[in-house]
C-alpha positions, 0 to 999 in steps of 0.5 A: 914500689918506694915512695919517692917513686910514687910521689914523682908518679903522683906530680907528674900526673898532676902536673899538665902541660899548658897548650902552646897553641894558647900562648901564640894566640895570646902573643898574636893578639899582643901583636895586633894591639901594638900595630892598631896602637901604633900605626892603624889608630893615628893614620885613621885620626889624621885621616879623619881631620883631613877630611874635616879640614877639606870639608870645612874650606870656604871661598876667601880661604888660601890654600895648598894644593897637591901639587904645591901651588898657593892659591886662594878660594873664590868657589867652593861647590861640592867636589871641585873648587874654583881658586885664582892662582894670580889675578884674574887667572882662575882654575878648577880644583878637585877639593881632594887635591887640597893638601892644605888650608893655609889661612881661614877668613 
């Protein structure tokens, strides 16, 4: 045998095929980071200042509803809302169909 024969039977014993199954998950991971950076991690910020926002509403506040109506707070319970959309006309609102709060008292 020539020793050129033996040093290639020597490196290529020694060197070893990484396992590819180890780069997809890493790159699968890397995926998932970005996703969760950049779409998951805001929507759950603006979610939650949201649900402040319908939380903290109070009568005397002007409001927006859902459906684009400006009205303003007389009754504030814990899921619906009373609010006058014209003078002397009130409604029942659930506190959920705030789109939002345009003024704070």
């Amino acid at each position: 045998m020539f020793i050129s024969e033996a040093i290639a039977a020597t490196e290529t014993a020694a060197t070893v095929e990484p396992n590819p199954m180890v780069g997809f998950i890493v790159q699968l991971v890397i995926v998932f980071a970005i996703f969760y950076f950049l779409l998951i991690r805001p929507q759950q910020k603006k979610m939650k200042e949201h649900e402040d926002m319908l939380n903290a509403i109070k009568p005397k506040d002007e409001i927006i509803t859902g459906g684009g109506i400006y009205a303003k707070v007389v009754k504030a319970e814990e899921n619906v809302l009373t609010v006058e959309i014209a003078n002397g006309v009130d409604i029942k609102i659930s506190r959920s169909s705030v789109r939002e709060v345009v003024s704070k008292q």
